[in-house]
N, C-alpha and C positions, 0 to 999 in steps of 0.2 A: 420578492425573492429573485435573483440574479436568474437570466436563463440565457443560454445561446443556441440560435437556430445553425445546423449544418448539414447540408444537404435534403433540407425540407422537414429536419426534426428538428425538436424541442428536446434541448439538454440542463438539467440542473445545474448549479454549480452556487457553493458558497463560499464567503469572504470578497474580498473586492483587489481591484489590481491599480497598485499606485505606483504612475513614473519614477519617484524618489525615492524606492526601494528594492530590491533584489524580487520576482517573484518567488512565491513556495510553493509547488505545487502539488497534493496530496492524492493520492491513488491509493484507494481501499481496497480489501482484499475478497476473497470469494464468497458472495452474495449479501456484500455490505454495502457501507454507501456512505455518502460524506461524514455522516453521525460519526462514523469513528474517532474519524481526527477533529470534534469540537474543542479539546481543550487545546489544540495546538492551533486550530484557529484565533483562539480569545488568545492563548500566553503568549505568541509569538507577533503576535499586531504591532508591534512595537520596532521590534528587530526587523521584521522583511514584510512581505506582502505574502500571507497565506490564504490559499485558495485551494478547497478541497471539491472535487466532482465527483458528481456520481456517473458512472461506468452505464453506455446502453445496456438499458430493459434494468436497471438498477434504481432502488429508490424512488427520485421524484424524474427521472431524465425519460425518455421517449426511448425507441428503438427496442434492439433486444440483445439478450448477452449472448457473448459471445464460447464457442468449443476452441478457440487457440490464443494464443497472446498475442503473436503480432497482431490480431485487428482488432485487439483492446492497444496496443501500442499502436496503430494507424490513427485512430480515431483520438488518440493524444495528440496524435501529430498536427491530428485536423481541429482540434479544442485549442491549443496553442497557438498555433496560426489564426485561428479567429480572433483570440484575441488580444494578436499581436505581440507574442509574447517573444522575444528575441532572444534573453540569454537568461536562463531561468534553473531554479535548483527542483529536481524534482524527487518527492520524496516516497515510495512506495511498502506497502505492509504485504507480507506474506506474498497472494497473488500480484498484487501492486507492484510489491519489488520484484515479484518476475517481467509484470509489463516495464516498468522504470531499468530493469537489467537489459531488455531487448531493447530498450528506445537509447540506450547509453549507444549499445555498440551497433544502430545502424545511426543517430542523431548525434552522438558525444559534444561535436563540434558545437551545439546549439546547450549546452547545460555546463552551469556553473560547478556543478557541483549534484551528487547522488546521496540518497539516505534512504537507508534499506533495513526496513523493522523486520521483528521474525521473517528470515527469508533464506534461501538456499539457490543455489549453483542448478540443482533440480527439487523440484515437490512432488514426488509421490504422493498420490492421496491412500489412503486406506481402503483397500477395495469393500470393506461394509459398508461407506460411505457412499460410496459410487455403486453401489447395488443398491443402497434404498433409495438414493435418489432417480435412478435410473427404473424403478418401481413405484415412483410417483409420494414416496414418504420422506419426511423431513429427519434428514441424522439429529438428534435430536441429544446424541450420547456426547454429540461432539463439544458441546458447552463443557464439561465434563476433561477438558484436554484442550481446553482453547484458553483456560487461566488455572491462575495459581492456586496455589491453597489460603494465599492472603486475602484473596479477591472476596470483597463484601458481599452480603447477599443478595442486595439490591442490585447489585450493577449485574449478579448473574441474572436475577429476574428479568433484568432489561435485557440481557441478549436473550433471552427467552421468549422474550414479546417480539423482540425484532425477526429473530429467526420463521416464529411463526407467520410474519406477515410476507415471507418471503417463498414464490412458488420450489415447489421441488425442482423444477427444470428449469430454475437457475443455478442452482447448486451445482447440477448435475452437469453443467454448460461450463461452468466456472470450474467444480471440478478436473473435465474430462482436459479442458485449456492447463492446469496446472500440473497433471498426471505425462502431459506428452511435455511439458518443458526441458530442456538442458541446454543450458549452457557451459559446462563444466571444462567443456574444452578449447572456451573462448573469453575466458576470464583477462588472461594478457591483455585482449583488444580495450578495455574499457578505460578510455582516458581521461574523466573526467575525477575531484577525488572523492572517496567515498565514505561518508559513516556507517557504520555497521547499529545497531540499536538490536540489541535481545534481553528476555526477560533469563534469569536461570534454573527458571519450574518450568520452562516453555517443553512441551512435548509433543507438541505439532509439528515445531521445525527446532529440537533442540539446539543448543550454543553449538555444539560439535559445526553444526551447516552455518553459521556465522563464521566462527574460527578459521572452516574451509576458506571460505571466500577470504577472509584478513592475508591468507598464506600467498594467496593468489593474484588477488589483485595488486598491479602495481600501487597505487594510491589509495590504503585504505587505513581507516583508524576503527577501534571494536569498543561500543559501552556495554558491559553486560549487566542487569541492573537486579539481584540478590529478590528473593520473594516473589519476582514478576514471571508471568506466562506468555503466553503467545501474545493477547491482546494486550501488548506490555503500554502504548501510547495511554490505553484505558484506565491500566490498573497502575500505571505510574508517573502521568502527567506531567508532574514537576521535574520529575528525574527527567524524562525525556525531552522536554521544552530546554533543559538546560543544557543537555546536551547538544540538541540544534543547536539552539544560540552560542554556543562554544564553537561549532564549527563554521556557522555562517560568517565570525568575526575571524577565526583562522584563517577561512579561504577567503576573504575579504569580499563577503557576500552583505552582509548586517551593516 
């Protein structure tokens, strides 16, 4: 399994990074971790070089999570320079795309190109969330609002399992980091261009906070994909693999 050492830790990281392709870089959202984006690992090997990491104190990575975004955006800055990665598309889910939003508008210059799953301008969390977590209990209601009503029952039992192996005071770390975000009044600045990806059951970050960002941003295009929720890469793989690959040959990244 791939690992990169920075600054005397040990960081996960899957997929691999080949010269003769655009990297992808995937950023999971609040108290996940590479699993998320495996089908966008396998569907898109083809088209670019996808590389998904896990976030310190996340998963299989070393360190620990972080209470704000920029030093989950730092620590991007510092994973990419390790491993050389010069002009690269990065792609982020929910918390992700809040880190992926901060690293556009202080990094832009260094990214080919942004894609940004369930995600907003700001993320409020739900203060039950942040009071059980902050309590030492796992939100547990959140599954329940994180997908669709199409989502199988397996794939909900999996994030059932996953949730569980995850401490509360990551939640509450990753939450408290998405609760103080906004960027809503610095939308203009972001020059690189942008896919938007939303499910339209998502009611974590409904389409409404997608649509924001389309109005906003100079350069952005919106898939919104009929049955899917928040965990829309999960519960709709193909829609969403295809959607990348539409845009990486747009911006002549593929």
């Amino acid at each position: 399994m791939p690992r990169i050492e920075i600054k005397g830790k040990s960081y996960f990281f899957a997929g691999s990074f080949s010269t003769g392709k655009t990297a992808l870089l995937f950023c999971h959202g609040a108290g996940g971790s590479h699993r998320h984006w495996l089908y966008q690992l396998e569907g898109l090997k083809e088209t670019a070089a996808p590389l998904a990491v896990d976030l310190p104190g996340h998963g299989a990575s070393g360190g620990e999570p972080a209470s704000e975004i920029a030093t989950y955006r730092e620590f991007l800055r510092q994973f990419s320079a390790a491993l050389d990665l010069k002009k690269f598309v990065l792609a982020g889910h929910s918390m992700g795309g809040a880190v992926a939003l901060d690293y556009a508008l202080h990094y832009g210059d260094s990214l080919s190109g942004l894609i940004l799953a369930g995600c907003g301008a700001r993320l409020r969390v739900a203060p039950p969330f942040l009071k059980a977590c902050r309590s030492g209990n796992l939100p547990t209601a959140m599954i329940d609002y994180a997908y669709g009503p199409a989502a199988p029952a397996e794939l909900l039992e999996s994030a059932r399992q996953e949730m569980a192996a995850v401490p509360p005071q990551t939640f509450f770390a990753d939450f408290t980091a998405c609760n103080s975000f906004d960027c809503m009044e610095r939308l203009a600045e972001i020059k690189p261009p942008v896919l938007l990806i939303c499910g339209r059951e998502d009611q974590m970050t409904p389409p409404k906070y997608s649509r924001y960002l389309l109005e906003r941003l100079p350069r952005a295009e919106l898939v919104e994909l009929e049955g899917a929720g928040h965990m829309v890469m999960l519960e709709a793989p193909q829609e969403v693999n295809g959607a990348i690959a539409s845009f990486l040959e747009k911006i002549g990244a593929a």
